[in-house]
C-alpha positions, 0 to 999 in steps of 0.5 A: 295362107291358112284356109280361114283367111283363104275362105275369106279371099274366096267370098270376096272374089266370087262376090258374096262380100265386098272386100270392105268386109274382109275384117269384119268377115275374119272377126266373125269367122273367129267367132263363129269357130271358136279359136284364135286365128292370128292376123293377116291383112287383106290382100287384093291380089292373093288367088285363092283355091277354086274349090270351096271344099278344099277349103272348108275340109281342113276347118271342119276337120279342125271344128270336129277336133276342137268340139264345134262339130259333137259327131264325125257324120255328114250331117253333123259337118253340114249343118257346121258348115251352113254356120260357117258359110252363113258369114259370107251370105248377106241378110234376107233383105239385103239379098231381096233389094239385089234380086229387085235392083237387077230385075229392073235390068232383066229377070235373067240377070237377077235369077243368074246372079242369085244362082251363083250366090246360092252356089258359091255359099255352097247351099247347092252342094255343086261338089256333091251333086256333080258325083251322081251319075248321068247317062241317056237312054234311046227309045221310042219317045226319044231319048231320056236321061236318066240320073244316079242320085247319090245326093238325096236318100230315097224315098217310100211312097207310103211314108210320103203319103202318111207323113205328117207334121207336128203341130208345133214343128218348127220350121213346119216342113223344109219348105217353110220360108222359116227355113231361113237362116235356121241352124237345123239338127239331125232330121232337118238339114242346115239352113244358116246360109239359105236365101228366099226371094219373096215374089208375087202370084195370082196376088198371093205371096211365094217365095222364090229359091233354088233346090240344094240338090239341082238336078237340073240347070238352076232348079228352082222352087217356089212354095207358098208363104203359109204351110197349106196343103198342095192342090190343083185348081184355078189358082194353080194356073194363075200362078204358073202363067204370072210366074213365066210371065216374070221369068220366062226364061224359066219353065214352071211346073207343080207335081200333082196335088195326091198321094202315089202320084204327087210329089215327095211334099204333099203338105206344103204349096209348091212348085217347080222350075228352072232353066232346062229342056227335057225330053218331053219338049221334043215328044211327037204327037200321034194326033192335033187338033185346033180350037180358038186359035189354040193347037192341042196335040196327043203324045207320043209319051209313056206317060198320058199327056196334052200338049195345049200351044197358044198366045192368048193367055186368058184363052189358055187359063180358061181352058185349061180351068176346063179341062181341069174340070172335066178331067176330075169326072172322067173315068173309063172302067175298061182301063181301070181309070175310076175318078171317084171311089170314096175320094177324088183319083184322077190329078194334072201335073201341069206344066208352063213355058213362055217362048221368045215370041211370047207363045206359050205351051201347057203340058198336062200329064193325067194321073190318077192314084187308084190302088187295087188288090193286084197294084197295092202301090197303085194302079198307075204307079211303077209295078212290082217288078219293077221297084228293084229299079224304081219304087219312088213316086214319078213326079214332075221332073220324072214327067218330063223325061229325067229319071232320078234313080236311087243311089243303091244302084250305084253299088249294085250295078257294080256287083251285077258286073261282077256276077255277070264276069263270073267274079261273083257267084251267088245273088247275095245283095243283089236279091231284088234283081235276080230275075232282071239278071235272068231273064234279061241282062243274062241274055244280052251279055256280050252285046256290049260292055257290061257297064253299058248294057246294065245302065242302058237295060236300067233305063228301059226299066225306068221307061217301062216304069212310065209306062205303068203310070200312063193311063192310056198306053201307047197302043191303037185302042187306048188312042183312039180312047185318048183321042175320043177324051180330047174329043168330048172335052173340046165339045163340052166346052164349045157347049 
């Protein structure tokens, strides 16, 4: 059977169409390729390959031959192929009325089913993003995974602070639900087969969809209709607290709404969630207290966080509206932590989850994205000595627990191996890691295999790396600051 007829049996068996399609699926798909495919009837039971990509190689290999594909490059065969998968991926409203019609079953089956769409039309590139790495490292706060990632090129935090859009960009950023169905070019990825659910919160309208890198169980995004800029303020826990309410099998959280600390999308309204536990879920506190009803506990975690648990939503929103507020203003010179120079500094990434005995638990990280002489990358942002490791900015899924580490190291890693064995013998391309070699690997060959002992002293950088952006650190003094700043907060509001 050729792989164009196969593709078509594919989409059939994992259900983006109906087997009514097949025909008007193999007159499209001749169309959209641009040769002559002769005809083979629909067979119910013919079983075609597992793999998508085994099937897509062989046409798009063919598509570069015949001129639909100008360039042999990635991006030039992905944005082909969002084309191509584009037949199989039923219109917008079409996939909206499914996602609702399964909602009045359960919010799970509705986000399950348009998890396995998004894969099996390959916008989640599962192939792709199964290559990166993923290994665990034990520490003091538990253990944290950490991931290679070998699908997302890295990013520069100054590149991210000062990225700005054209006016009349179009879509405006990868965010824009105008996204949908757009074909892209060579600085912005393919879209043909992307899907949105449009839902609801705090009254305002976001789309719903998932992230085509996942780096974790069913990752998704959701961003506002309109291209506004990210911001923290009531209006965020509304919508965080609406959106566990629907889907509270999923946890929803946003990166801060700043420069240095904020995410890698700054200039579009959005947050993240999916289904997964990550590390910070099972972080100790060193210290508790209780008011109305609610438990507010201090981590034990590189980072500086709240743990607020309680049932009352309103109660929740409005204290963590408070504290929101209180936090903006507070400073303490001692830890280099100033709220406001000529600009406001200190930030929240918050975080939601809903349990099955309708409890819910916020976490909120304190950030502040102050620079100085000493820290020109910030202040409470991985240092130097550790950007050979980590330099991008740690945001909300770095918050919690899973590192997500640039594809560079994978080579390097290797070539760290091979001056370790002694089969190479100058520091050649491995330059930034040179006194990590020294003053650390060096020291601990023979402890374990060299592969282990690189990846696991990788990790215990990124940690140290969370460390940095912690503004109180882990040690008797910054607690008890830590803990006078719960203190004084449930004072000013009881007040």
């Amino acid at each position: 059977m050729k792989p164009e007829i196969e593709l078509i049996h594919y989409a059939i068996e994992n259900e983006l169409i109906d087997a009514l399609d097949y025909d008007y699926a193999f007159n499209r798909l001749q169309t959209v390729l641009g040769w002559p495919m002769p005809y083979t009837p629909y067979e119910k039971d013919a079983t075609p390959a597992q793999s998508v990509d085994t099937l897509l190689n062989p046409i798009l290999n063919k598509a570069l031959e015949t001129g639909k594909i100008p360039r042999d490059t990635t991006q030039e065969r992905d944005l082909f192929e969002a084309y191509l998968m584009d037949v199989f991926t039923p219109h917008p409203s079409a996939i909206q009325n499914r996602f609702e019609s399964l909602e009045r079953v359960s919010s799970e089956k509705a986000t399950n089913d348009f998890y396995h769409r998004s894969k099996k039309s390959n916008y989640i590139k599962t192939s792709r993003i199964a290559k990166n790495l993923f290994y665990t490292v034990k520490s003091s706060y538990g253990d944290l995974h950490i991931t290679i990632n070998k699908s997302k090129p890295e990013k520069d935090p100054k590149a991210i602070a000062t990225k700005k859009h054209k006016e009349d960009a179009y879509p405006q950023c990868l965010l824009c639900k105008e996204n949908v169905g757009y074909y892209g070019h060579l600085s912005h990825p393919g879209r043909s087969n992307h899907r949105v659910i449009k839902v609801m919160l705090n009254q305002e309208p976001f789309y719903f969809q998932y992230s085509p890198y996942v780096y974790y169980n069913e990752h998704a995004i959701v961003f506002h209709e309109n291209h506004i800029p990210m911001k923290i303020t009531e209006k965020t826990f509304k919508r965080l607290f609406d959106f566990v309410d629907r889907f509270p099998h999923y946890f929803l959280g946003s990166n801060a709404a700043l420069p240095i600390v904020g995410g890698s999308i700054l200039n579009h309204e959005h947050y993240q969630g999916g289904r997964a536990d990550f590390p910070i879920d099972h972080a100790q506190s060193f210290h508790k207290e209780t008011y109305k009803a609610m438990s507010f506990e201090l981590l034990n975690w590189p980072l500086s966080v709240l743990r607020i648990k309680g049932t009352k939503r309103e109660a929740l929103l409005d204290i963590a509206e408070s504290f929101r507020r209180y936090f903006m203003n507070h400073g303490d010179e001692s830890l280099n932590l100033i709220a406001k120079t000529d600009t406001h500094h200190n930030a929240l990434t918050p975080i939601l989850r809903k349990h099955p005995d309708e409890s819910y638990t916020l976490l909120l990280a304190l950030r502040n994205n102050r620079t100085s002489k000493a820290y020109p990358d910030g202040i409470f942002h991985p240092h130097p000595d550790k950007h050979h490791i980590k330099k991008e900015n740690i945001g909300l899924i770095e918050v919690m627990g899973l590192a997500i580490l640039p594809a560079r190291l994978e080579t390097a890693f290797d070539e760290i191996e091979q001056y370790l064995k002694g089969e190479k013998k100058t520091f050649e391309g491995i330059e930034p890691h040179k006194d990590w070699i020294q003053q650390t690997l060096e020291k601990k060959t023979g402890s374990d295999s060299l592969e282990t002992l690189i990846r696991q002293e990788a990790g215990k950088v990124f940690i140290e790396a969370l460390e940095d952006c912690g503004l109180y650190k882990q040690n008797a003094s910054d607690k008890k600051k830590f803990k006078a700043l719960l203190k004084g907060f449930l004072q000013w509001h009881s007040n």
